[in-house]
MIMI-898235 format. One record per residue (C-alpha): residue in one letter; x, y, z. Coordinates in Angstrom, 2 decimals. Example, Ala and Ser with C-alpha at 12.3 -4.5 7.8 and 13.67 -1.06 7.14 Angstrom:
BEGIN
 marfi       X       Y       Z
     A   12.30   -4.50    7.80
     S   13.67   -1.06    7.14
***
This chain:
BEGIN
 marfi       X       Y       Z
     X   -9.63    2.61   -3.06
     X  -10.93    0.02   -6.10
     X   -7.89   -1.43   -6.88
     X   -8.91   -3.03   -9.88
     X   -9.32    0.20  -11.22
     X   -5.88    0.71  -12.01
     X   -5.85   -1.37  -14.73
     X   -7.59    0.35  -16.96
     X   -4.57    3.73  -16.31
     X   -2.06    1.64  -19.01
     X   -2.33    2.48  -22.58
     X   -2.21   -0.86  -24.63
     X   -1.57    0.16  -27.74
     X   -1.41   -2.36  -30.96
     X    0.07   -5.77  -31.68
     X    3.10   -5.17  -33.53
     X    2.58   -8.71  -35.19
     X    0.01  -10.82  -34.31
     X    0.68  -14.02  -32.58
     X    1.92  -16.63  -35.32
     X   -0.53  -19.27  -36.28
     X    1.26  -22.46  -35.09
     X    3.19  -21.07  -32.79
     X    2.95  -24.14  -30.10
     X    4.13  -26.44  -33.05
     X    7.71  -24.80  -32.76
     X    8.42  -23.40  -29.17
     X    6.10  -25.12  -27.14
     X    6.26  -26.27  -23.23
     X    5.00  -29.45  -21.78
     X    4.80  -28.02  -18.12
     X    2.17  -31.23  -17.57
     X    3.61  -33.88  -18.71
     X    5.94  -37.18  -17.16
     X    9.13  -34.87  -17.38
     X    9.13  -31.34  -17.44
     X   10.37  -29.69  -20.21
     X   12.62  -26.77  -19.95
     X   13.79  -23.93  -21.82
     X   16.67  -21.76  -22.24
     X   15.77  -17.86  -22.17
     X   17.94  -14.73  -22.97
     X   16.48  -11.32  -22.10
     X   18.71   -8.50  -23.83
     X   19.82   -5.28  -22.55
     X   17.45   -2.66  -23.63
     X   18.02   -0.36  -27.17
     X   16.23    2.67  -28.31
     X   13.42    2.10  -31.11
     X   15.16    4.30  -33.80
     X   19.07    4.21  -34.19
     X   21.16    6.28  -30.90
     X   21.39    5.94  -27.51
     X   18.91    5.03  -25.10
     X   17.21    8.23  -23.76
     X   16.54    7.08  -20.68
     X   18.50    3.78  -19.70
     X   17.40    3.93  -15.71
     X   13.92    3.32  -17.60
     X   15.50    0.16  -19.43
     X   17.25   -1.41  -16.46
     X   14.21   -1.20  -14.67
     X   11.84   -2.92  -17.15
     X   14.90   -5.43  -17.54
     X   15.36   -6.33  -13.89
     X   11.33   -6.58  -13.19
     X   11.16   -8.64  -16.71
     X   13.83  -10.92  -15.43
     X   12.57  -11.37  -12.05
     X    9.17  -12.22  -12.99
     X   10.17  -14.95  -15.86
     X   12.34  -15.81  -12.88
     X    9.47  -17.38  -11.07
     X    9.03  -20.04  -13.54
     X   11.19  -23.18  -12.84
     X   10.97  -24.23  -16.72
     X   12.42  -21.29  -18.31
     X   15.96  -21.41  -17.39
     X   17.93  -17.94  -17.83
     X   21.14  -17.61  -19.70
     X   23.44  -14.98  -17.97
     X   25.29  -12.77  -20.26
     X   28.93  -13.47  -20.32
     X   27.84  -17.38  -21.28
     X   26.51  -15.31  -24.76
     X   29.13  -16.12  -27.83
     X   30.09  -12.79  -29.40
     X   28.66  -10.91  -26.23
     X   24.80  -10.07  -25.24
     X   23.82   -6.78  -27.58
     X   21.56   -6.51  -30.15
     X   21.89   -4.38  -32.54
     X   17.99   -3.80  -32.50
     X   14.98   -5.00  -31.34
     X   13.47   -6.38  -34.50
     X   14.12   -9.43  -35.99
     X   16.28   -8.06  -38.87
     X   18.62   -6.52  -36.71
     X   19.86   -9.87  -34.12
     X   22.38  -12.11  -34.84
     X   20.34  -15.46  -34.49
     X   23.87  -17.33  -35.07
     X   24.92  -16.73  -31.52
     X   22.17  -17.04  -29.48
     X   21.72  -20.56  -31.27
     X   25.44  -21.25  -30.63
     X   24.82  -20.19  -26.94
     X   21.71  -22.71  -26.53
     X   19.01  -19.53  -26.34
     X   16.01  -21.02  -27.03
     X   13.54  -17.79  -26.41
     X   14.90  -14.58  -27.22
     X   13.56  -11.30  -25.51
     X   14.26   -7.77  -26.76
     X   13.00   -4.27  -25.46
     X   12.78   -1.53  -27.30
     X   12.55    1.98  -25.53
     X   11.28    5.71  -27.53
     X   10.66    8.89  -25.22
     X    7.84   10.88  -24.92
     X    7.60   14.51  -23.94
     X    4.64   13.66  -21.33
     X    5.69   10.27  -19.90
     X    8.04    7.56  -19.93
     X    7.44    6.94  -23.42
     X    6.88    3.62  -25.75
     X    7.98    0.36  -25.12
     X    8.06   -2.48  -27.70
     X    8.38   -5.94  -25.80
     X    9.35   -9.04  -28.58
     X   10.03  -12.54  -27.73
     X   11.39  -14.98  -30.58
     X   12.03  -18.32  -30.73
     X   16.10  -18.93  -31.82
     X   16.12  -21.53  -33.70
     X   13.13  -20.99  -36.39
     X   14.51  -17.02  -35.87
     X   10.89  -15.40  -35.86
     X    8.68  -13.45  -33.34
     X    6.47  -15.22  -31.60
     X    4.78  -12.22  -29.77
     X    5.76   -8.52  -29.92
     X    3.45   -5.73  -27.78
     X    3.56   -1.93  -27.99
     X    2.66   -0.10  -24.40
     X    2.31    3.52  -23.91
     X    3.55    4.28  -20.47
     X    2.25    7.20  -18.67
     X    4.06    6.75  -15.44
     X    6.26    4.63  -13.85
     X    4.02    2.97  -11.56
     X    2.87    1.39  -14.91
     X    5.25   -0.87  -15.68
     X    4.46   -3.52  -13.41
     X    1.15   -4.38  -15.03
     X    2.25   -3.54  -18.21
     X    5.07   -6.60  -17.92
     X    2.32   -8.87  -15.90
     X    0.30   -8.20  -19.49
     X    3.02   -9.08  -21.58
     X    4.41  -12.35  -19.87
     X    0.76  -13.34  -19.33
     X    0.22  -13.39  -23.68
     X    4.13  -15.29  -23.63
     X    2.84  -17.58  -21.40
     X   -0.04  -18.72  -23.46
     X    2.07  -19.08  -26.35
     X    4.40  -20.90  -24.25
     X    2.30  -23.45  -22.55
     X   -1.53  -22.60  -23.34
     X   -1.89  -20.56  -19.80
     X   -1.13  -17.54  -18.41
     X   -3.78  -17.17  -15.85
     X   -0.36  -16.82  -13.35
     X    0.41  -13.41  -14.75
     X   -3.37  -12.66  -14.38
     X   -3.97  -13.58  -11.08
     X   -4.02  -12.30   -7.54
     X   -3.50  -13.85   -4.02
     X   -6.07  -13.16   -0.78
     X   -4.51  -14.14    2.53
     X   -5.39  -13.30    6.01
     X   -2.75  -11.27    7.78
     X   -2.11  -10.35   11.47
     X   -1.72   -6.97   12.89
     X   -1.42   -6.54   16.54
     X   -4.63   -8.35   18.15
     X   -6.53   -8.50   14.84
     X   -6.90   -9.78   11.36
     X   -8.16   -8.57    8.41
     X   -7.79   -9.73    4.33
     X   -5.33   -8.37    2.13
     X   -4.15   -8.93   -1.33
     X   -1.03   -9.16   -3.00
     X    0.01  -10.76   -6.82
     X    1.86  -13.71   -6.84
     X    4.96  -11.66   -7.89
     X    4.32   -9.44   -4.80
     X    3.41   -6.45   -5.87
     X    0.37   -4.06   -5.43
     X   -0.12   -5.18   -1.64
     X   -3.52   -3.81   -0.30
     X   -5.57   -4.49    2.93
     X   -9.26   -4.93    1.59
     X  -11.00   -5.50    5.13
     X  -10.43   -3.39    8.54
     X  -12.91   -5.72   10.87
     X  -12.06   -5.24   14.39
     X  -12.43   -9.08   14.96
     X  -10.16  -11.75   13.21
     X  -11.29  -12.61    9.38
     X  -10.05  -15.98    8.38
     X   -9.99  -17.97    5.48
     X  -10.67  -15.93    2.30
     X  -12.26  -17.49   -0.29
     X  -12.61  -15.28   -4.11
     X  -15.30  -15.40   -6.14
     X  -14.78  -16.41   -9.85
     X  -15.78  -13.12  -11.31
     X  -13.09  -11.28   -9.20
     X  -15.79   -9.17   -7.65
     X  -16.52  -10.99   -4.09
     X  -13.95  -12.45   -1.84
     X  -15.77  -14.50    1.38
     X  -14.34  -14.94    4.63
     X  -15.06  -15.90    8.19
     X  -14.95  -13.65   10.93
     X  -14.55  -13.58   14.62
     X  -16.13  -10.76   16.38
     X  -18.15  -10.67   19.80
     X  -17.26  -14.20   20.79
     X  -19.25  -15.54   17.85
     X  -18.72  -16.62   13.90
     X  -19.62  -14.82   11.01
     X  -20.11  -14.99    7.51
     X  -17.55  -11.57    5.93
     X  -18.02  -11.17    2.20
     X  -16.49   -8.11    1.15
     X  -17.62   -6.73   -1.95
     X  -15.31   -5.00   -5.16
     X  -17.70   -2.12   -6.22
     X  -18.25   -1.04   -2.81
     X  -14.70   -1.51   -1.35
     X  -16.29   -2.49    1.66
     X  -17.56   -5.62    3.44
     X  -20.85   -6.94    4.72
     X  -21.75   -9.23    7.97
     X  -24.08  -12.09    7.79
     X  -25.06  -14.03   11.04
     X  -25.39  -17.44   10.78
     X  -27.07  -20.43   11.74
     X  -25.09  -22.57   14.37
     X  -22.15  -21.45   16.23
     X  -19.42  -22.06   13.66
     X  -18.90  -20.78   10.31
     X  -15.86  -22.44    8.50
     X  -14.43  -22.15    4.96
     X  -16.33  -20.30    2.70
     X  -15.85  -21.11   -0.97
     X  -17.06  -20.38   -4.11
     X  -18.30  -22.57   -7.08
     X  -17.16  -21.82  -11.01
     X  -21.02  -20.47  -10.86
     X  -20.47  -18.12   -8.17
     X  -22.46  -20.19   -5.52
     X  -21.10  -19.70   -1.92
     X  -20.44  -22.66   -0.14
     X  -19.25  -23.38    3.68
     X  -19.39  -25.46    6.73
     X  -21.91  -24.74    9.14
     X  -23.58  -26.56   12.47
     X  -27.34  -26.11   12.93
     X  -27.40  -29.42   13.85
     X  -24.70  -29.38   16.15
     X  -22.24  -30.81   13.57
     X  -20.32  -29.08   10.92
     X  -21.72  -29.66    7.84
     X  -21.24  -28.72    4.19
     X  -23.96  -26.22    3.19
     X  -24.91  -23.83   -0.37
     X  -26.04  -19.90    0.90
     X  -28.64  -18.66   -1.73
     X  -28.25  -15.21   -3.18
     X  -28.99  -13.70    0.27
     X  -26.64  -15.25    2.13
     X  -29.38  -18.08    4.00
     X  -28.93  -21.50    4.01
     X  -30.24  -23.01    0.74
     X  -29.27  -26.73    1.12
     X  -27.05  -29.61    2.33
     X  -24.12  -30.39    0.08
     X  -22.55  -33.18    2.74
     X  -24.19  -34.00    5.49
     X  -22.19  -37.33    7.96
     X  -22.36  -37.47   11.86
     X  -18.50  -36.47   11.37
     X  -17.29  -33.25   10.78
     X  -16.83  -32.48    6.94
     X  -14.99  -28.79    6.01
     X  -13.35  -27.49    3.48
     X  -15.10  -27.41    0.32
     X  -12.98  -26.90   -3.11
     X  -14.42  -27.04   -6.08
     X  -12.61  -28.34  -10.12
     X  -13.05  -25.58  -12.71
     X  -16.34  -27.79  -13.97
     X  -17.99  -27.54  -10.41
     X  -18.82  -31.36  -10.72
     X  -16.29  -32.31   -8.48
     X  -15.57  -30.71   -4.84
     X  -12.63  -31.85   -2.40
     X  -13.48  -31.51    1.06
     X  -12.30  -32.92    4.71
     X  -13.88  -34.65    6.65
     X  -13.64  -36.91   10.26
     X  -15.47  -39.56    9.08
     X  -12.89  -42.18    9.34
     X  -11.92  -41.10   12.81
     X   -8.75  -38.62   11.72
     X   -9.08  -35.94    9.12
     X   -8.69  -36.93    5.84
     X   -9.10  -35.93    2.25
     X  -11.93  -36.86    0.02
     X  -13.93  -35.71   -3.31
     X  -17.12  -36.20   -4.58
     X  -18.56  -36.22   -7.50
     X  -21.88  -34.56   -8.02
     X  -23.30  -35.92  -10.97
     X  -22.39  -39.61   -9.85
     X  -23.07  -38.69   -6.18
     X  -20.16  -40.44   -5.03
     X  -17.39  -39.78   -2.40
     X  -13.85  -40.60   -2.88
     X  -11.32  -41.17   -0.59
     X   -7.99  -39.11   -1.54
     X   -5.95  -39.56    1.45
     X   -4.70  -42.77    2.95
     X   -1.35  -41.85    4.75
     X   -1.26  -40.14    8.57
     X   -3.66  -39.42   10.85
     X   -4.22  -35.83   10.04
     X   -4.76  -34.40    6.18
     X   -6.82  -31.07    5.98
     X   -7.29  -28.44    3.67
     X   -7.62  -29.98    0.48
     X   -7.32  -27.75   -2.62
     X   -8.58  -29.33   -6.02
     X   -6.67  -28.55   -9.24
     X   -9.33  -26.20  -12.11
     X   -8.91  -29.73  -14.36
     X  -10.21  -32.20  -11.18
     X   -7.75  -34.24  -11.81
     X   -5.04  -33.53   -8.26
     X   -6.09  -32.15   -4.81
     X   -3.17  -30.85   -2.58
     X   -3.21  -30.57    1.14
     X   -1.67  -30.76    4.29
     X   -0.20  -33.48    6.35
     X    0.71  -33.54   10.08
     X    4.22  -35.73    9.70
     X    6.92  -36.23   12.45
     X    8.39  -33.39   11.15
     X    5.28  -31.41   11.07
     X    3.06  -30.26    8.56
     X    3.92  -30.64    4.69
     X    2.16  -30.32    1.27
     X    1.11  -33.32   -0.67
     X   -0.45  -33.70   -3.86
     X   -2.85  -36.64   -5.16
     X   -3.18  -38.01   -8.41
     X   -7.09  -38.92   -8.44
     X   -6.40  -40.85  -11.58
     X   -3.45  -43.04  -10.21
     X   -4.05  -42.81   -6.72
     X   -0.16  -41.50   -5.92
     X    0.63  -39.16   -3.94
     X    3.95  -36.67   -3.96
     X    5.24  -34.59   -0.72
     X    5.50  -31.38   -2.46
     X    7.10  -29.38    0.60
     X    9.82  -29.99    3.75
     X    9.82  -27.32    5.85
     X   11.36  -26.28    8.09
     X    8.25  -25.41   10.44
     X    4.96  -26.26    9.49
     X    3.73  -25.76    5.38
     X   -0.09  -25.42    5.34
     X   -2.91  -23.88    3.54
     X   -2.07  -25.14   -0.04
     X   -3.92  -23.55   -2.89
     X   -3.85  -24.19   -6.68
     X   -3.56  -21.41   -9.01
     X   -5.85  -20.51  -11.80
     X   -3.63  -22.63  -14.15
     X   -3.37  -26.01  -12.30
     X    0.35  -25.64  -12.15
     X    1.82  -23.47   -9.50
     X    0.26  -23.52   -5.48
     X    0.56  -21.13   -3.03
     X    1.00  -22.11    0.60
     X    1.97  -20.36    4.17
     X    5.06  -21.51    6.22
     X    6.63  -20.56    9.48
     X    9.70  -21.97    8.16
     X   11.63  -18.48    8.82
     X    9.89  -18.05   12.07
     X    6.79  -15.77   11.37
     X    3.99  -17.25    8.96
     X    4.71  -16.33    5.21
     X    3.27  -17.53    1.87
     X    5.40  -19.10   -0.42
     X    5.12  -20.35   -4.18
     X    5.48  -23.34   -5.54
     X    4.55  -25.87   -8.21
     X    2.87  -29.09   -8.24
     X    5.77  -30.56   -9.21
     X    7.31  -29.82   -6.09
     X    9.84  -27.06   -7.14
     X   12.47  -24.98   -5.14
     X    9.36  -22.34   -2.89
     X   10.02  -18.68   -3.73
     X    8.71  -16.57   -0.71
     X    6.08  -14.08   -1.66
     X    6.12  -10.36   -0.18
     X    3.43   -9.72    1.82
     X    4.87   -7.46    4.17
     X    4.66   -7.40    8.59
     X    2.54   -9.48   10.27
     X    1.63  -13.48    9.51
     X    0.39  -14.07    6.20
     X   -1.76  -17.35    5.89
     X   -4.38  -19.00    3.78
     X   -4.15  -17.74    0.35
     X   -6.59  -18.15   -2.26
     X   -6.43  -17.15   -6.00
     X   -8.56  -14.81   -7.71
     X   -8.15  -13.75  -11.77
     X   -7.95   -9.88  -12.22
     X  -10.90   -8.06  -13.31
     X  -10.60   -6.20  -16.99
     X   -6.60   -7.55  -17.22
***
């Protein structure tokens, strides 16, 4: 089945304000900066659009619940519960004229959420999401969704905290993104995908072999991988129109890492010279040229949202470490100094930090570099081993996998190093997730 597909099932209807001009000069987050900022959020309990009760309130509390748990996810908006509420937590609407600013001020709401529910005869019905900010006591965002089905609202709320998201701190690629992982099933594994809130879990591949390492492309249309069938590497790249992958045989006898440039070019580690190197495929999947070429082993390519600079690892020095280089002044960095094993480095879309993993004496952890400062920050502590980091689409949040509960898993966390949230992915060892943006979101 194409997925992707799916989106295109949920009736957005119309703005019912558009966004207000200056809205970051009011309620705005600094998720970047020296200290984090953080803000105090109030979700209300669902009313109907027009005066009388809520038609259908199992249709509210589950819009409420999936609201809450995905705003949940984000360690800088902090959520009031309702008996801390002065006066209690109702609305008596969902539009501006009808709340009681007064309290939520008194109760140290910052952001304000309201949903407003209508029936339809063929449906669900309408929902009316709002967020305002307190204190100025106006609506910073307010969307209108025609639900056809159930199965709907899930995208429909990824949609709306996506738009909140770039009001709130200029990106909201989180709520538009999707995670590829390899994942075990009895002797084999194939790639699946899953959103970062997990939901919509899908296999893409069924390979008969063991595909490793996926890698999306930046049009959401190809995801690469390696695969191990018939005692030899392969190049997988499964493809979205076709819902189906492809085999490519390659020079050498390994094929490592695939990953893909902002342009879309496909880069990996190869050996025709009896060392992996760092390689670009041309359009048909050949070798096209060298990227990095050392008597070492260098893997791992990751590549800023500019495509100027790419992180890679490399043996070089004698232990694995972390590097980048820079194309345009064709220079390599070193990024790692600490330990005697750092591998796969993933470089934040701005170029500016590369996280990877460190064999400590407590095993493997997550680190993050500053290239500008040179410091480093442990971002992870186990228990087990925490490997595979990846940076999301909006440089603040990074996926990893753990075995921390026994079996591998993937976990979310931030660059800042916040509390991990485990990520549903269902039976079977989830590993090596990579970020892809959704196609027509």
């Amino acid at each position: 089945m194409r997925y992707y597909l799916l989106l295109s099932a949920l009736v957005l209807v119309v703005s019912l304000m558009p966004v207000r001009a200056g809205a970051q000069d009011s309620l705005h987050i600094d998720i970047f900066g020296p200290g984090e900022e953080r803000v105090n959020l109030f979700i209300a309990p669902p009313k109907a659009l027009e005066p009388g009760v809520l038609h259908d309130p199992e249709l509210g509390r589950t819009i409420h619940e999936r609201l809450q748990a995905n705003l949940d996810l984000l360690p800088f908006l902090m959520q009031v519960e309702p008996g801390h509420i002065l006066g209690g937590p109702e609305v008596q609407g969902v539009r501006g004229r009808d709340i009681d600013f007064r309290k939520f001020n008194l109760s140290r709401v910052d952001l304000l959420l309201t949903i407003g529910l209508e029936p339809h005869a063929h449906g669900p019905g309408s929902v009316e999401l709002r967020a305002f900010d307190v204190f100025d006591q106006r609506m910073i965002l307010g969307r209108a969704y025609d639900l056809q089905n159930m199965d709907q609202i899930p995208l429909m709320l990824r949609r709306f905290c996506a738009e909140l998201m770039d009001n709130l701190i200029g990106n909201g690629d989180f709520f538009r993104s999707r995670l590829a992982f390899e994942r075990k099933q009895n002797d084999s594994k194939d790639i699946w995908s899953v959103t970062p809130q997990g939901e919509e879990l899908r296999q893409l591949t069924e390979m008969r072999g063991i595909a490793l390492s996926p890698a999306w492309s930046p049009d959401g249309t190809k995801i690469a991988f390696t695969l191990l069938r018939d005692n030899r590497h392969h190049l997988g790249v499964w493809d979205l129109e076709t819902d189906d992958a492809q085999v490519f045989n390659m020079p050498g006898n390994t094929v490592i890492s695939p990953a893909y440039s902002p342009s879309g070019r496909l880069a990996l580690s190869l050996d025709p010279m009896g060392r992996p190197d760092i390689y670009w495929l041309n359009q048909d999947y050949g070798v096209d040229e060298t990227i990095m070429e050392h008597w070492a082993i260098d893997v791992s390519p990751s590549f800023d949202s500019s495509g100027t600079i790419m992180a890679f690892a490399s043996g070089r020095l004698g232990n694995p470490h972390v590097f980048v280089y820079d194309f345009e002044k064709g220079q390599v960095q070193r990024v790692s100094y600490e330990g005697r094993y750092n591998t796969n480095p993933s470089i934040s879309p701005e170029g500016d930090f590369v996280a990877f993993s460190r064999q400590t004496g407590d095993g493997q952890r997550i680190f993050v570099a500053d290239l500008e400062t040179g410091r480093e920050k442990q971002i992870s502590f186990g228990p087990g081993d925490d490997e595979d980091p990846a940076f999301a689409p909006d440089g603040y949040f990074i996926a990893f996998s753990s075995n921390r509960s026994g079996d591998y898993r993937l976990y979310l966390t931030t660059r800042n190093g916040d509390a991990p949230r485990e990520i549903p992915t269902g039976q079977g060892n989830a590993k090596a997730p990579d970020w892809g943006l959704e196609r027509d979101f």
